[in-house]
mmJSON file of the N, C-alpha and C atoms, coordinates in Angstrom:
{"data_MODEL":{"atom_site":{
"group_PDB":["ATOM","ATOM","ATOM","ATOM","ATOM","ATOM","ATOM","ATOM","ATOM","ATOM","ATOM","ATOM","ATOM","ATOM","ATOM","ATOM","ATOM","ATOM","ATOM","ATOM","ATOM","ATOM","ATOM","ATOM","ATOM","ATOM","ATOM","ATOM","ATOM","ATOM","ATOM","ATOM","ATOM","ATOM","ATOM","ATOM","ATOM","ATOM","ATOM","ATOM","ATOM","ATOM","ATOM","ATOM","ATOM","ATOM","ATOM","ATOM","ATOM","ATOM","ATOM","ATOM","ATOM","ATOM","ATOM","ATOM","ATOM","ATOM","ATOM","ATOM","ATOM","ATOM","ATOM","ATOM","ATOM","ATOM","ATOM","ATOM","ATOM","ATOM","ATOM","ATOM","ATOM","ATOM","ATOM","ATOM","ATOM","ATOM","ATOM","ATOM","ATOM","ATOM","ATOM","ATOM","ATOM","ATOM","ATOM","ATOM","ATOM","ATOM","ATOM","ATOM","ATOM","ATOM","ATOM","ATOM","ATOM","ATOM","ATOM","ATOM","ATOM","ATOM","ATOM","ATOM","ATOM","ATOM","ATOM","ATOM","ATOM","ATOM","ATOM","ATOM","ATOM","ATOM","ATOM","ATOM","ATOM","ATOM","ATOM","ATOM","ATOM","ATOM","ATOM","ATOM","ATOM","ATOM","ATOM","ATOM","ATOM","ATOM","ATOM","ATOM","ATOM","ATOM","ATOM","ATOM","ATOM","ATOM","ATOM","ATOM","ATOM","ATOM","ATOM","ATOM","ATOM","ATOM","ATOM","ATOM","ATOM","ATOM","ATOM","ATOM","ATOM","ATOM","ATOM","ATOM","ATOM","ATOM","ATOM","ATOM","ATOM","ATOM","ATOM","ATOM","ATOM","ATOM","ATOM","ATOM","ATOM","ATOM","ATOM","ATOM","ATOM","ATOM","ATOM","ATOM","ATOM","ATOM","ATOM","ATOM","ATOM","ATOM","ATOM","ATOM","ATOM","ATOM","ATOM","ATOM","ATOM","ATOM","ATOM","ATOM","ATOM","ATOM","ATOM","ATOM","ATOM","ATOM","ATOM","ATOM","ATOM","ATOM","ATOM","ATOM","ATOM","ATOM","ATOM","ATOM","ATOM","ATOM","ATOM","ATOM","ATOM","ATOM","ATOM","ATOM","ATOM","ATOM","ATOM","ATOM","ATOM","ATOM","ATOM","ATOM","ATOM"],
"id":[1,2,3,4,5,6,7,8,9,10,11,12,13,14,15,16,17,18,19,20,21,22,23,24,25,26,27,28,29,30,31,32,33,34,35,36,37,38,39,40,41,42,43,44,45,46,47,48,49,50,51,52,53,54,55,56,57,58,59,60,61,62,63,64,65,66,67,68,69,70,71,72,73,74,75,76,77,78,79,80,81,82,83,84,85,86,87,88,89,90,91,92,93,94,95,96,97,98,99,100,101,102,103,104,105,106,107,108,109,110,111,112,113,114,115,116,117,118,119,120,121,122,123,124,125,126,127,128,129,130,131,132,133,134,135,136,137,138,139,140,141,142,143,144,145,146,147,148,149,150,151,152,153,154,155,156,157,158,159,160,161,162,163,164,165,166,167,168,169,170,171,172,173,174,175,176,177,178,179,180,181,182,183,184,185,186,187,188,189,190,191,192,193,194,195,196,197,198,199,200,201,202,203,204,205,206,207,208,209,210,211,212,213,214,215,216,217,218,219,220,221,222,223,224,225],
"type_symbol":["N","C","C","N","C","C","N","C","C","N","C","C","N","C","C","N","C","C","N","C","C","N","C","C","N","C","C","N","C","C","N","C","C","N","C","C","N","C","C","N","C","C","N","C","C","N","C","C","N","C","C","N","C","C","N","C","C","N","C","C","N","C","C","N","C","C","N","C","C","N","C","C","N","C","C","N","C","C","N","C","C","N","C","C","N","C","C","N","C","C","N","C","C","N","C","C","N","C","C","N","C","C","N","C","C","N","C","C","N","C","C","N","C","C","N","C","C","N","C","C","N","C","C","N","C","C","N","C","C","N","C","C","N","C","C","N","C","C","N","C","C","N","C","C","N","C","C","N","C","C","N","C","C","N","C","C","N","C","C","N","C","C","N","C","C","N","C","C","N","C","C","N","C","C","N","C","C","N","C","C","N","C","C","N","C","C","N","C","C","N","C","C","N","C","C","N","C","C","N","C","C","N","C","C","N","C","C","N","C","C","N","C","C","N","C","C","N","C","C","N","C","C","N","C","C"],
"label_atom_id":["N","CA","C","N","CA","C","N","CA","C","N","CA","C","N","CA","C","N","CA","C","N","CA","C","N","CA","C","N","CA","C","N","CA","C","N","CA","C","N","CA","C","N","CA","C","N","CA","C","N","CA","C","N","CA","C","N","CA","C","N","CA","C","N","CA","C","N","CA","C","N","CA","C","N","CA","C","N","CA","C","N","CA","C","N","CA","C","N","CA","C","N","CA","C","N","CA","C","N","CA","C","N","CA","C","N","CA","C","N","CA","C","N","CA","C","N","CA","C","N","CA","C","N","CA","C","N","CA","C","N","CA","C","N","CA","C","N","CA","C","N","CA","C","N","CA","C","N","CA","C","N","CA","C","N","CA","C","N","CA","C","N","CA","C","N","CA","C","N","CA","C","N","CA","C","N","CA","C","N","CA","C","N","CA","C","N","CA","C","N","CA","C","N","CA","C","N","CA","C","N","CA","C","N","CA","C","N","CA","C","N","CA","C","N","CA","C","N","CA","C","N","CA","C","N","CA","C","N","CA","C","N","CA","C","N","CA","C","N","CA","C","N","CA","C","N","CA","C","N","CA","C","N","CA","C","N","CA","C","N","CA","C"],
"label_alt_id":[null,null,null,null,null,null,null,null,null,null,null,null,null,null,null,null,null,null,null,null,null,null,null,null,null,null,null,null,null,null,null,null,null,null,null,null,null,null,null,null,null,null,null,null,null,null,null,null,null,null,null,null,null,null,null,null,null,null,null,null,null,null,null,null,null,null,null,null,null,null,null,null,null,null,null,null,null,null,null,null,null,null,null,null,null,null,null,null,null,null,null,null,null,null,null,null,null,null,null,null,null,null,null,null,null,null,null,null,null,null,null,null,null,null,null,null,null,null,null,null,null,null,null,null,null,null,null,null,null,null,null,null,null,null,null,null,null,null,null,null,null,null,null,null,null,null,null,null,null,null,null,null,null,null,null,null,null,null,null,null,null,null,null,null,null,null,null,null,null,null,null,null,null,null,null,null,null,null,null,null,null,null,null,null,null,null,null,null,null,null,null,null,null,null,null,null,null,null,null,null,null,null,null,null,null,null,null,null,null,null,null,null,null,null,null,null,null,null,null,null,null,null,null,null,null],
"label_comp_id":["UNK","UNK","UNK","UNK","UNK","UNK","UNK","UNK","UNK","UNK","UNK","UNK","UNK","UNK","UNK","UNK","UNK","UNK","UNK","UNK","UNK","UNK","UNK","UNK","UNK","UNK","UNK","UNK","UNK","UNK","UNK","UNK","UNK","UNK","UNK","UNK","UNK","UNK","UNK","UNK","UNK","UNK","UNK","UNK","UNK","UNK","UNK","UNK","UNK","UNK","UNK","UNK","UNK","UNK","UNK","UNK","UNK","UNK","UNK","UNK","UNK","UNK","UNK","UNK","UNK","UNK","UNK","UNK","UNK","UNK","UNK","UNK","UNK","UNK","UNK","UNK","UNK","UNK","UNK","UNK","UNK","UNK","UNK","UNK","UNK","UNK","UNK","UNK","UNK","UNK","UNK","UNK","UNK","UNK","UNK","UNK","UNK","UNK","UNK","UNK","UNK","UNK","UNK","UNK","UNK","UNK","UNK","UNK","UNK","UNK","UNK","UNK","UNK","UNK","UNK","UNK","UNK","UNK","UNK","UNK","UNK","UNK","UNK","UNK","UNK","UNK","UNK","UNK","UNK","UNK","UNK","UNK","UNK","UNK","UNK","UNK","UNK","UNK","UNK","UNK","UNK","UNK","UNK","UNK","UNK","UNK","UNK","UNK","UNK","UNK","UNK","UNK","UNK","UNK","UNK","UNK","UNK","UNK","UNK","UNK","UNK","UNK","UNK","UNK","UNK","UNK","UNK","UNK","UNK","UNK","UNK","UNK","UNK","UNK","UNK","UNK","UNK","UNK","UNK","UNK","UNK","UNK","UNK","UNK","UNK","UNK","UNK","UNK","UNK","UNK","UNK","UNK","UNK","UNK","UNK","UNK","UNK","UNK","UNK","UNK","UNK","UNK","UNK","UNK","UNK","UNK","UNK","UNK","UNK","UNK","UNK","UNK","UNK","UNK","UNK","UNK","UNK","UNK","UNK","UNK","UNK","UNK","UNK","UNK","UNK"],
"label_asym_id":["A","A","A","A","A","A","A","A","A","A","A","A","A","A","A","A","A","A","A","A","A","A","A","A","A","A","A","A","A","A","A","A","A","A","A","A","A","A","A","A","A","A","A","A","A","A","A","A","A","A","A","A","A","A","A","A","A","A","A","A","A","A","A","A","A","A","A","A","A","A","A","A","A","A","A","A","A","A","A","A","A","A","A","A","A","A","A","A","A","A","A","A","A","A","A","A","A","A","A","A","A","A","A","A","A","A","A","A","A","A","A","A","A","A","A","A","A","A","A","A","A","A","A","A","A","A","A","A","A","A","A","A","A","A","A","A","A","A","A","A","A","A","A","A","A","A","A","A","A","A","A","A","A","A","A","A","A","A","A","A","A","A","A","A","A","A","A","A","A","A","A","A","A","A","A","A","A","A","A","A","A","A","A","A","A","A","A","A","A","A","A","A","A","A","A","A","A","A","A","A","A","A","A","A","A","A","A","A","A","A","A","A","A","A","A","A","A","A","A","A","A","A","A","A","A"],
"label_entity_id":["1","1","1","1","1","1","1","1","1","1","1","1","1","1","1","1","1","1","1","1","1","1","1","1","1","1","1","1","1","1","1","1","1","1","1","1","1","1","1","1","1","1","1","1","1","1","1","1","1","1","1","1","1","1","1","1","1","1","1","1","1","1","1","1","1","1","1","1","1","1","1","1","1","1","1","1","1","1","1","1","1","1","1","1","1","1","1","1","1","1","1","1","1","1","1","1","1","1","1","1","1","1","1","1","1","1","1","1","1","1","1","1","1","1","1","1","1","1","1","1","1","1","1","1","1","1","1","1","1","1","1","1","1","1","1","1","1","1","1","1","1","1","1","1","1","1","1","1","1","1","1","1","1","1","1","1","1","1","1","1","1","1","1","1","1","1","1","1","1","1","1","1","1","1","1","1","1","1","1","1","1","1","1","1","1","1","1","1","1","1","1","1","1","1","1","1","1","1","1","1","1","1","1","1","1","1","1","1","1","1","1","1","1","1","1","1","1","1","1","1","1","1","1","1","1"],
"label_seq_id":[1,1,1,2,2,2,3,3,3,4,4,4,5,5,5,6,6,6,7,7,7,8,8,8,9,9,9,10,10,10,11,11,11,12,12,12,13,13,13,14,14,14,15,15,15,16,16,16,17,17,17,18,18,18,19,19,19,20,20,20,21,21,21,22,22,22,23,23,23,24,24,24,25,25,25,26,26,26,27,27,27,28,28,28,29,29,29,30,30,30,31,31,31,32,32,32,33,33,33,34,34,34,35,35,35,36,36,36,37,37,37,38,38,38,39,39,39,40,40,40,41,41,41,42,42,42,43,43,43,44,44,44,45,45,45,46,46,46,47,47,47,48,48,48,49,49,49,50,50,50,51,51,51,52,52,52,53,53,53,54,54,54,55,55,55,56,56,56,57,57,57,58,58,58,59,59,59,60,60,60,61,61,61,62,62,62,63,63,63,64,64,64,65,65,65,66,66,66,67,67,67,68,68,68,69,69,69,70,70,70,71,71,71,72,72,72,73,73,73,74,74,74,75,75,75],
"pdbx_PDB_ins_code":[null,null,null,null,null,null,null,null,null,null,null,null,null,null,null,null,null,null,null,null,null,null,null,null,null,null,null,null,null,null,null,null,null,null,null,null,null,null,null,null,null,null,null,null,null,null,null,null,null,null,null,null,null,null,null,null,null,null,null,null,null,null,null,null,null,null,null,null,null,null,null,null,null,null,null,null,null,null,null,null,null,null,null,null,null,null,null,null,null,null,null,null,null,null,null,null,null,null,null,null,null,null,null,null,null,null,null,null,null,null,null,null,null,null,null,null,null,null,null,null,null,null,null,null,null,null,null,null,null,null,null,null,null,null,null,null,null,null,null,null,null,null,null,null,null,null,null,null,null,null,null,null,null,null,null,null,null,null,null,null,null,null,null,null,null,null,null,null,null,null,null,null,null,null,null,null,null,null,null,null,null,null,null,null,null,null,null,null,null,null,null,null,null,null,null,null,null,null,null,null,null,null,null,null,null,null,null,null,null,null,null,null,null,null,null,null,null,null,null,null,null,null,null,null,null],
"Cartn_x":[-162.022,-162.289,-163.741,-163.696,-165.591,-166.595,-167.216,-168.011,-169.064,-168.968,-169.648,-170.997,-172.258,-173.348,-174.197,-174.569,-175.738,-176.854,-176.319,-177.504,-177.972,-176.836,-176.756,-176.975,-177.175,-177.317,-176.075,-176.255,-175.874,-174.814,-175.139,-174.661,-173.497,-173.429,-172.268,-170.96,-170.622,-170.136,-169.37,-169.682,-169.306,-168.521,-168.301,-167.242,-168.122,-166.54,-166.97,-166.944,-166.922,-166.355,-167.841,-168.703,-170.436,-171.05,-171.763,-172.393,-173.115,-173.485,-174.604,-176.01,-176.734,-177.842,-177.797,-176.771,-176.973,-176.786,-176.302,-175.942,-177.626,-177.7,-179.582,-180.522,-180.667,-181.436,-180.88,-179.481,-179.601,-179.638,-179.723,-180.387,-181.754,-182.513,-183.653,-184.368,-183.705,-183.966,-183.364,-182.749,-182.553,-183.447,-183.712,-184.8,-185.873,-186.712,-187.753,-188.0,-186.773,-186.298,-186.703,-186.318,-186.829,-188.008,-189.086,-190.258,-191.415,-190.879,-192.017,-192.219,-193.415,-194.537,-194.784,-195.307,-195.537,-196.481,-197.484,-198.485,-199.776,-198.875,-199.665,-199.527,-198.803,-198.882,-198.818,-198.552,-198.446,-197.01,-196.31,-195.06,-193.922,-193.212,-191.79,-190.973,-190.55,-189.647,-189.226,-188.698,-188.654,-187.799,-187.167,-185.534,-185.974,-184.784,-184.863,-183.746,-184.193,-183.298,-182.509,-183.364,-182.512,-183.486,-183.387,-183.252,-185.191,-186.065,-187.619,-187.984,-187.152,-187.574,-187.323,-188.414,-188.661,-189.213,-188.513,-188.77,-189.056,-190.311,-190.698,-189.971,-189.165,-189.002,-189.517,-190.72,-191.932,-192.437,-193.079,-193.789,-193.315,-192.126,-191.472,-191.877,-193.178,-193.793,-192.737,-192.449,-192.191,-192.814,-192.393,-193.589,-192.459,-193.26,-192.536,-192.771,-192.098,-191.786,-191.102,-190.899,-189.937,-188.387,-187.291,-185.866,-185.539,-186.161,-185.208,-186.362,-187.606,-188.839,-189.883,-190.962,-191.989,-192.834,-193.27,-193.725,-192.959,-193.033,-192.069,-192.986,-192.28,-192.279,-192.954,-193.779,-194.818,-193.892,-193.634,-193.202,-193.93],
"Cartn_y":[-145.775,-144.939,-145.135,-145.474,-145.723,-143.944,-143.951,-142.575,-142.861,-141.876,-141.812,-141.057,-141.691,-140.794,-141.85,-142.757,-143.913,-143.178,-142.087,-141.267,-140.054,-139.391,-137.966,-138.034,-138.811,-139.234,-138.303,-137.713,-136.801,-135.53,-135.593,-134.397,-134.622,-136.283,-136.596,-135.909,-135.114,-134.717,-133.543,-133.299,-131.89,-132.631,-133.703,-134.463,-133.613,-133.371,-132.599,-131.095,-130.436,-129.328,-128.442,-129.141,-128.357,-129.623,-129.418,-129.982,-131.092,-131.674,-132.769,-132.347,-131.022,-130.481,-130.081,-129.273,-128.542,-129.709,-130.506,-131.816,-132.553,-132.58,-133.194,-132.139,-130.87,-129.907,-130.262,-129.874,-130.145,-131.536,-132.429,-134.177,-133.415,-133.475,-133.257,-132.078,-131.077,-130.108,-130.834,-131.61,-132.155,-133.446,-133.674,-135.237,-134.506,-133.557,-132.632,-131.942,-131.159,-130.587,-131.542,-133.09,-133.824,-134.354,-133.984,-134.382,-133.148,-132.54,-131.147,-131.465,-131.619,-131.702,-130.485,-130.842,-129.666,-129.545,-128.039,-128.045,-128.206,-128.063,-127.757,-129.497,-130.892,-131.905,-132.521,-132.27,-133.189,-134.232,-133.912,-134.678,-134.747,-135.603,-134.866,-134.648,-134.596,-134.22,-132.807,-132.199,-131.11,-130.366,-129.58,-129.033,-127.104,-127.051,-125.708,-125.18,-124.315,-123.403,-122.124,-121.146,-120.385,-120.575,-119.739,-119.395,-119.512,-120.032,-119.844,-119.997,-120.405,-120.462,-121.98,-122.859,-124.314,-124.283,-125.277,-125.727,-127.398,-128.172,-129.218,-129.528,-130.316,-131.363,-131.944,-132.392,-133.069,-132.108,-130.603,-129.985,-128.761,-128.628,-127.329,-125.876,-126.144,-125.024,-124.522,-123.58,-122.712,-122.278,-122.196,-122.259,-121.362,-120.224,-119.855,-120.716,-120.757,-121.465,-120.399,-121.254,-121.209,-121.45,-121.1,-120.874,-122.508,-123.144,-124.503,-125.959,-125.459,-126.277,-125.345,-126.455,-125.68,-124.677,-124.959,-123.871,-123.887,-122.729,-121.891,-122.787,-123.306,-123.764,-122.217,-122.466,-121.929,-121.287,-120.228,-120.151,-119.39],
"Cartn_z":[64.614,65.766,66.203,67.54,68.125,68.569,67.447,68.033,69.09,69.762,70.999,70.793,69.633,69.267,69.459,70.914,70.247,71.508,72.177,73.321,72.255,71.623,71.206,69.803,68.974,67.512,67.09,65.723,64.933,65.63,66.34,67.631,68.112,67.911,68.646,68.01,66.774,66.084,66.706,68.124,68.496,69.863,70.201,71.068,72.376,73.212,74.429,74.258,73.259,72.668,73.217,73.822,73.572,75.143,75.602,76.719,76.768,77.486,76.808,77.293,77.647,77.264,76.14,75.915,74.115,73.355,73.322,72.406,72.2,73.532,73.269,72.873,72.696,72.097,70.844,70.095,69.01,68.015,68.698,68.302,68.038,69.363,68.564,68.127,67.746,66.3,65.282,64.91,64.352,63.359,64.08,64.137,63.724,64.74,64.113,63.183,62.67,61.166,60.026,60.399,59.036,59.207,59.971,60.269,59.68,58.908,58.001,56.775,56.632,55.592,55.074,53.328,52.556,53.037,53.148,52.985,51.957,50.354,49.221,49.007,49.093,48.799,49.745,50.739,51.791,52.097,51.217,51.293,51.765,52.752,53.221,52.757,51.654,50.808,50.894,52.279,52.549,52.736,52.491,52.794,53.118,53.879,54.749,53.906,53.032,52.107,52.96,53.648,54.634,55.902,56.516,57.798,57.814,57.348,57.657,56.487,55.502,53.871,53.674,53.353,53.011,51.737,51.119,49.558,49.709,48.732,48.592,47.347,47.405,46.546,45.462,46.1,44.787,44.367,44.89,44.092,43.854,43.93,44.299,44.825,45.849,46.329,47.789,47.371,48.525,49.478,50.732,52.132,53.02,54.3,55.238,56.548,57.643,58.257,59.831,60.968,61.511,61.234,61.868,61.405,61.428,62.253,62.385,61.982,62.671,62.382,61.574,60.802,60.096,60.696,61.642,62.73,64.53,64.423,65.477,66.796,67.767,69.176,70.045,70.791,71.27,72.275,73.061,74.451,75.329],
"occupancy":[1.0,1.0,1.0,1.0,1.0,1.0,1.0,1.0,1.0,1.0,1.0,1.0,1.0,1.0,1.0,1.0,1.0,1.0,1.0,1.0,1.0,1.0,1.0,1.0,1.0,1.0,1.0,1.0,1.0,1.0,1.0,1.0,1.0,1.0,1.0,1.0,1.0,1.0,1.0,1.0,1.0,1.0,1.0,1.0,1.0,1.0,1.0,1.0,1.0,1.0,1.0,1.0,1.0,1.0,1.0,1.0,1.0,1.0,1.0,1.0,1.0,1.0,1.0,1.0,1.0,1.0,1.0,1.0,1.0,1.0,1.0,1.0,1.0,1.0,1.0,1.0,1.0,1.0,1.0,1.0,1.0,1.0,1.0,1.0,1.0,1.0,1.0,1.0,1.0,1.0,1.0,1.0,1.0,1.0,1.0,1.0,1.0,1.0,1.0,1.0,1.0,1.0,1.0,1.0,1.0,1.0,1.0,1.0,1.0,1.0,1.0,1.0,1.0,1.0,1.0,1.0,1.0,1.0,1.0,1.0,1.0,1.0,1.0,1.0,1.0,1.0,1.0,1.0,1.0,1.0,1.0,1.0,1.0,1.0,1.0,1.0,1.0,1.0,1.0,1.0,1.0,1.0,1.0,1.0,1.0,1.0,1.0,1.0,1.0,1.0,1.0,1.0,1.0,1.0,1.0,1.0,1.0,1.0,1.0,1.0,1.0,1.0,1.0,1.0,1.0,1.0,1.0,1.0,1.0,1.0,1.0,1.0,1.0,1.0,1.0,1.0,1.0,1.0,1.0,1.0,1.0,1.0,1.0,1.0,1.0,1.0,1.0,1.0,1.0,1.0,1.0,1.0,1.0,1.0,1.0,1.0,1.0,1.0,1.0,1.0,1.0,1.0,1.0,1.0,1.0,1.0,1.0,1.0,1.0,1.0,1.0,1.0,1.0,1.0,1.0,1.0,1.0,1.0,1.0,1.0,1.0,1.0,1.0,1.0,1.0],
"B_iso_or_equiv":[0.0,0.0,0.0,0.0,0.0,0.0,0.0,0.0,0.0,0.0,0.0,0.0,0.0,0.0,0.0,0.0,0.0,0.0,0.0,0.0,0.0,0.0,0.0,0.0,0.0,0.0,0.0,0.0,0.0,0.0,0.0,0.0,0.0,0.0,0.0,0.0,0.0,0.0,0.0,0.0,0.0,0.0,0.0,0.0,0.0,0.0,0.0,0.0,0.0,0.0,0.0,0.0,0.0,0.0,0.0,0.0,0.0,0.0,0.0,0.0,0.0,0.0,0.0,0.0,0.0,0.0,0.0,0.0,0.0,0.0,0.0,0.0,0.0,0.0,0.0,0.0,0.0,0.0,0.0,0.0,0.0,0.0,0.0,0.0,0.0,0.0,0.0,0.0,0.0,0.0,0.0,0.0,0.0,0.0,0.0,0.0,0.0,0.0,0.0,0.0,0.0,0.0,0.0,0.0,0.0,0.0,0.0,0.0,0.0,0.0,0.0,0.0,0.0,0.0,0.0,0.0,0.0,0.0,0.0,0.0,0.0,0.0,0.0,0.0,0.0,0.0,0.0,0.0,0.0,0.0,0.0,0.0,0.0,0.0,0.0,0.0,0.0,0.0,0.0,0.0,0.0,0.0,0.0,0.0,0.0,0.0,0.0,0.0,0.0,0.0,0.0,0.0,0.0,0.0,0.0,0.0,0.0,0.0,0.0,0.0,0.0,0.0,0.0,0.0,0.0,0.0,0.0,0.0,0.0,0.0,0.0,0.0,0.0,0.0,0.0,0.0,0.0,0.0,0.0,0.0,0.0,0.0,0.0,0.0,0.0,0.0,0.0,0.0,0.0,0.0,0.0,0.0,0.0,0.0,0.0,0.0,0.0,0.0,0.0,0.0,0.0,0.0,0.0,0.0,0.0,0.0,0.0,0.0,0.0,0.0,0.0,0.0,0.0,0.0,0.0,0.0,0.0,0.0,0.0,0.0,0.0,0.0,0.0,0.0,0.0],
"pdbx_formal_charge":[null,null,null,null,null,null,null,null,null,null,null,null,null,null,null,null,null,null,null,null,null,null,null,null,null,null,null,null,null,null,null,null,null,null,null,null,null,null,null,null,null,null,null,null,null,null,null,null,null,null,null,null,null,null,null,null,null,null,null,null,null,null,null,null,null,null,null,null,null,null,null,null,null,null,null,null,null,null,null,null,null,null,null,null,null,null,null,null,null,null,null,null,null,null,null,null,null,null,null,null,null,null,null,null,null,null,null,null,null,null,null,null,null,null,null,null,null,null,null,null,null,null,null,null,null,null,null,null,null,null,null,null,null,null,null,null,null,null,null,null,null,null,null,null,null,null,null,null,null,null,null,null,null,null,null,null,null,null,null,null,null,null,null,null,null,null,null,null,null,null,null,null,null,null,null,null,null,null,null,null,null,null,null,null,null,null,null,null,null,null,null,null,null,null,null,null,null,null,null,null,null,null,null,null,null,null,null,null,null,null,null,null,null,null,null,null,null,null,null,null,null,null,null,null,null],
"auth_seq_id":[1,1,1,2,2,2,3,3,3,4,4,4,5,5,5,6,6,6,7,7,7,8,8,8,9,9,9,10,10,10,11,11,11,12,12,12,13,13,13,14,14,14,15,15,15,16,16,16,17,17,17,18,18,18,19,19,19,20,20,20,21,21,21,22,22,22,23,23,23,24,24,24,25,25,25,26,26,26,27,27,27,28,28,28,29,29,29,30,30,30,31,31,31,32,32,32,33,33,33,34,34,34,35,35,35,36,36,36,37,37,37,38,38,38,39,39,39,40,40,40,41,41,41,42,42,42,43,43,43,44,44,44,45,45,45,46,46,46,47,47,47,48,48,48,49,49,49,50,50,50,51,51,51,52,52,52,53,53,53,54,54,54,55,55,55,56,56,56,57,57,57,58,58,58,59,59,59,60,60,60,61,61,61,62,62,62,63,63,63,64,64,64,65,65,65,66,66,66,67,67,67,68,68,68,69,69,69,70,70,70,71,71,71,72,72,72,73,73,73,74,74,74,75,75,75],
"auth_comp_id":["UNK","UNK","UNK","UNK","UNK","UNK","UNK","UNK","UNK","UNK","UNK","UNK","UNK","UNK","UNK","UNK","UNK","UNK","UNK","UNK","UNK","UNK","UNK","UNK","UNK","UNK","UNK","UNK","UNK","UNK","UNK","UNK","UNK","UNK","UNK","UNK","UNK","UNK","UNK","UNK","UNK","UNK","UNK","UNK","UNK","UNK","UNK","UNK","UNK","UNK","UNK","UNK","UNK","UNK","UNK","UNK","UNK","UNK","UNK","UNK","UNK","UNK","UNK","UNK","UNK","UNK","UNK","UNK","UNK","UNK","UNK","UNK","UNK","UNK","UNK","UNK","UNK","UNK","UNK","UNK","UNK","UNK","UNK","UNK","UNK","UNK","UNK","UNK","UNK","UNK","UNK","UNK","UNK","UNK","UNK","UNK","UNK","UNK","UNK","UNK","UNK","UNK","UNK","UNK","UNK","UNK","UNK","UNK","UNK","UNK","UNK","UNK","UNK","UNK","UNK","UNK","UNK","UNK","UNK","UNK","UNK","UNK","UNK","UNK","UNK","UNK","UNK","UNK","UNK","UNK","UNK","UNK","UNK","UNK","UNK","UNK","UNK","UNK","UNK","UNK","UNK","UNK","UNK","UNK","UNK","UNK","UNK","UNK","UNK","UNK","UNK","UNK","UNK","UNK","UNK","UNK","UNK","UNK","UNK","UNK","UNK","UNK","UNK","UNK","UNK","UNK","UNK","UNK","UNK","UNK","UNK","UNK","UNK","UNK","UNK","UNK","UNK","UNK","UNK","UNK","UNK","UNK","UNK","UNK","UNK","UNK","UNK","UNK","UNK","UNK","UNK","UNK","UNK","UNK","UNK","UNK","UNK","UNK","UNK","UNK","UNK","UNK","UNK","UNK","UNK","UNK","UNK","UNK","UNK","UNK","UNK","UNK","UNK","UNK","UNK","UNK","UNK","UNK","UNK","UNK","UNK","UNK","UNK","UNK","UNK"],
"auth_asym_id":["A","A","A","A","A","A","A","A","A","A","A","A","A","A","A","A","A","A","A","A","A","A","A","A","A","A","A","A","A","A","A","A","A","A","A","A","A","A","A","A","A","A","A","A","A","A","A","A","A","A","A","A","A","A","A","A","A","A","A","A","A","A","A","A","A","A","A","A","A","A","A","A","A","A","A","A","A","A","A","A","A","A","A","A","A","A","A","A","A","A","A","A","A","A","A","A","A","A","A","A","A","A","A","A","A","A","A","A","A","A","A","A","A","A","A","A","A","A","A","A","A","A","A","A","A","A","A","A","A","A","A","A","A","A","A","A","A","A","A","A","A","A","A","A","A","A","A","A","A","A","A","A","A","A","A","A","A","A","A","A","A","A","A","A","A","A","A","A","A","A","A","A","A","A","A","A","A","A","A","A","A","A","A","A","A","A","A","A","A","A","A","A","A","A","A","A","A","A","A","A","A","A","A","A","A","A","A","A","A","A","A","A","A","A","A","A","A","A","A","A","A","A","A","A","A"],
"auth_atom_id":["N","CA","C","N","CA","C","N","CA","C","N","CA","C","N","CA","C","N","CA","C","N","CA","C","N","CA","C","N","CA","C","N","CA","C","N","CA","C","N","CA","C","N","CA","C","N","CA","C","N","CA","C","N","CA","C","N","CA","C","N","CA","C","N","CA","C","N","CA","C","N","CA","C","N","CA","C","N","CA","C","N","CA","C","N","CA","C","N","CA","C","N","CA","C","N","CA","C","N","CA","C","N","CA","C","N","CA","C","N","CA","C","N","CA","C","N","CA","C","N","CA","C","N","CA","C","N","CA","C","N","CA","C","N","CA","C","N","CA","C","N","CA","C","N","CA","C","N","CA","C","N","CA","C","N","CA","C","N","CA","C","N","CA","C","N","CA","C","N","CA","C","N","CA","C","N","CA","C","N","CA","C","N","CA","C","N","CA","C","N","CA","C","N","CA","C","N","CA","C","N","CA","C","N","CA","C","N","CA","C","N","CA","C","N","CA","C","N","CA","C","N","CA","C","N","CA","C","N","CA","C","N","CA","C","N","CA","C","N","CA","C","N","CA","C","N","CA","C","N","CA","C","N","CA","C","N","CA","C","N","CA","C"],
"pdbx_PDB_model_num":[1,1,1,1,1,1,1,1,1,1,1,1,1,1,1,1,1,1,1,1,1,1,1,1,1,1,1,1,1,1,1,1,1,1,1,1,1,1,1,1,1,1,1,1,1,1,1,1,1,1,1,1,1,1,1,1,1,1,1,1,1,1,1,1,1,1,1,1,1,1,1,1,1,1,1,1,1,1,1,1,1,1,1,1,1,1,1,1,1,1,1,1,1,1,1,1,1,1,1,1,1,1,1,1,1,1,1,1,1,1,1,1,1,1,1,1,1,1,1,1,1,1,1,1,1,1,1,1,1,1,1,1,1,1,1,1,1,1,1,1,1,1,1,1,1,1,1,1,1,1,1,1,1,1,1,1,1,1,1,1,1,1,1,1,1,1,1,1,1,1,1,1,1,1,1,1,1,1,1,1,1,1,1,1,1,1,1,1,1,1,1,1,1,1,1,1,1,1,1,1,1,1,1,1,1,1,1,1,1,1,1,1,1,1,1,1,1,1,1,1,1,1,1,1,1]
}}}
């Protein structure tokens, strides 16, 4: 089967079921999500445990955050 994700990356996962503005917001929260650095090592080894709660990998320091990125988008 040919997926239709080479505009929408990852996103493409939601077919026509969702728009292709929301499809491109969530590509790139997506993309940006794996772009957060620890602060105590500096390393990306980073994972979003809940909702504003990020845990490092390499050093296992816990950090708060925004819900989706490390710091919350300005508005």
């Amino acid at each position: 089967m040919y997926s239709h994700t080479k505009k929408v990356g990852s996103a493409g996962r939601y077919g026509a079921r969702m728009g292709r503005r929301l499809r491109d917001i969530i590509s790139k929260l997506e993309v940006e999500s794996r772009k957060v650095s620890c602060p105590a090592c500096r390393s990306e080894q980073v994972k979003r445990e809940a909702a504003g709660i990020w845990k490092c990998r390499t050093c296992s320091a816990k950090f708060t955050g925004g819900a989706h990125l490390q710091s919350p988008a300005a508005r």
